[in-house]
Phi, psi and omega in degrees: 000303179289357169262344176302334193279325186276331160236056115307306190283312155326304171285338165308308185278003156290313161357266212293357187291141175312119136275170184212122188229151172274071167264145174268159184285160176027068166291316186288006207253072218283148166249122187206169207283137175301320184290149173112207175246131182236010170266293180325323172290329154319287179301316189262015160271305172325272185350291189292319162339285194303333176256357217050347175305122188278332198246017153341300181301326187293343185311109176306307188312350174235027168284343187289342201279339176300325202267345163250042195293335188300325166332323195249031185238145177237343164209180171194156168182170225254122149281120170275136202215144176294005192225049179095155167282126150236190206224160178205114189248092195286089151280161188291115185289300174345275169003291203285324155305273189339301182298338166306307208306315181304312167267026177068005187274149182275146166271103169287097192314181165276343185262123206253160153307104157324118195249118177261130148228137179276123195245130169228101209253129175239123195231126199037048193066022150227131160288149184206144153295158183246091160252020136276153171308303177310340191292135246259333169286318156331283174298342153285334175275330158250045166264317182278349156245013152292288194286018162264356187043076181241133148304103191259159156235130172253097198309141194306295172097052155255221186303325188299312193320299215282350176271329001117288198224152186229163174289316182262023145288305190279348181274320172265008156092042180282116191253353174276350183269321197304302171329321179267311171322315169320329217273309190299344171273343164060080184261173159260312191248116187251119156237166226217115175241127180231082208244147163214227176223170212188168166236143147221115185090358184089009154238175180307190179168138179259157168261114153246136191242105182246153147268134142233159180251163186193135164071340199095341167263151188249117182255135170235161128181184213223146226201130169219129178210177180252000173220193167251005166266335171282326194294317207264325171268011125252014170278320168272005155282302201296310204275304197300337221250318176273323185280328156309319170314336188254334200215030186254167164194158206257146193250116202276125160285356186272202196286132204303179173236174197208140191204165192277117161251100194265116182258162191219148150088078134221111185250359158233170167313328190287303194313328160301272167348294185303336176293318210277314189280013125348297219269331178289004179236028186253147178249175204075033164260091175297292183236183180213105164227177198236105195251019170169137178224117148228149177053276179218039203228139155211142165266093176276151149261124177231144171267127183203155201247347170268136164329179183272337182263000175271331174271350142258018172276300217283317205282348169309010228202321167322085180296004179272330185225154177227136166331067158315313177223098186246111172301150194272123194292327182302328186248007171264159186236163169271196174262122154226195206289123183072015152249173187203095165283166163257119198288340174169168204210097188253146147301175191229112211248122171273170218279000000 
């Protein structure tokens, strides 16, 4: 009793400690232009993120909610910016998930798939990697999966790269050079962008064509836009819009379930402590508790309103914890009375 108390007290005073996890940031948090209604561009910038949907607004069930977006807003304030004022904008996360919720849309949480993608721009019959920053494909792609809250990675492309890979390894789509080049950023997800120029209708127009592979299937698809910022914001609508179909999960309205979780390799309090607020900020996570610690081993019961495979899709994506034991998702149970099945079994990887 008196060592449950010490640590019980112990972890109170841990409570406040940082954690650092591969989340993406201010998911719930919109930039968005002042002029206009910058509330409603708010609300359906969070959205189309939080569900992956692009075409979210368009959705009938929620024009009212649109038409009430200050509902959803929990702070704001006005930025000077050289290309004009915009607003930075704070929504109610609770809120905006409840309203998924409400309409079935499933919710992507923040911990997302690290993404490498290899850019490759071919201008008069030469290929080049698009490797400055400044470069105008760049700065739209990853301005455009900032705001889709896509993780990007970008390969250095330096000597190892270029020894490793070619423009026409990544243009024609060689996946056994890609793969390996790859290894070293250790992505979850590796895609292949391939942009050059085209017409339509008799005007200029840029293409872009990207790939991935998953499972052994090869996901493609082809993008035509007139610039590179509209080109690159519906190449990360398209990608952001496939990867929520596989890993978003619809949060259930009835009364949450409750499952088991074993981290193994914790060997002091802070590592405890961080895993359970980890596990309290992934969403449709209600409580957390810690319902046994021995040595260097614990048990959270976490409550949670997402399924057993939505809540292990989400924890696949944790760079703190990894799959010791994998289990078939089809045979996990919640808890009932007087059992504590164990829900999946991770090690605990330190920063």
């Amino acid at each position: 009793m008196i060592k449950m108390l010490r640590l019980f007290g112990l972890l109170c005073a841990l409570s406040g400690m940082a954690v650092h996890a591969g989340q993406v940031a201010n998911l719930y948090q919109a930039d968005v232009a002042a002029e206009g209604d910058w509330q409603r561009d708010a609300l359906k910038q969070v959205l189309t993120r939080v569900s992956g949907k692009s075409d979210i607004a368009a959705a009938p069930e929620l024009e009212g909610e649109f038409k009430q977006a200050s509902a959803y807003i929990k702070q704001f304030e006005a930025i000077r910016h050289a290309d004009g004022n915009r607003m930075r904008v704070l929504l109610d996360a609770v809120k905006v998930n409840q309203l998924l919720q409400q309409n079935n849309i499933a919710v992507w949480g923040a911990l997302r798939p690290d993404i490498l993608v290899w850019l490759v721009q071919q201008q008069d019959g030469n290929r080049s990697f698009v490797r400055r920053s400044e470069q105008p494909l760049n700065a739209a792609l990853q301005q455009s999966f900032g705001e889709a809250g896509l993780p990007l990675l970008l390969p250095l492309y330096d000597m190892d790269d270029l020894l490793n890979l070619s423009e026409t390894d990544v243009w024609a789509g060689f996946w056994q050079q890609i793969n390996q080049a790859s290894v070293r950023y250790r992505p979850d997800i590796v895609v292949l962008v391939a942009v050059d120029s085209t017409e339509q209708d008799g005007q200029p127009m840029l293409r872009l064509n990207w790939q991935r592979q998953e499972n052994g299937r090869t996901y493609r698809d082809e993008i035509i836009e007139k610039d590179e910022s509209s080109l690159m914001q519906s190449f990360a609508a398209s990608l952001s819009s496939q990867l929520a179909q596989q890993y978003a999960s619809v949060m259930s309205a009835q009364s949450d379930s409750d499952y088991v979780l074993e981290v193994q390799h914790l060997t002091d309090l802070p590592a405890l402590v961080q895993v359970q607020k980890l596990l309290q900020q992934m969403v449709g996570v209600s409580e957390v508790t810690i319902v046994r610690y021995d040595s260097d081993s614990a048990q959270y019961k976490l409550s949670t309103s997402i399924s057993a495979d939505g809540l292990m899709n989400a924890l696949r994506f944790n760079p703190r914890l990894r799959v010791v034991a994998n289990e078939n998702t089809a045979q996990y149970q919640s808890l009932n009375a007087g059992q504590q099945p164990v829900f999946s079994r991770f090690e605990y990887v330190k920063p």
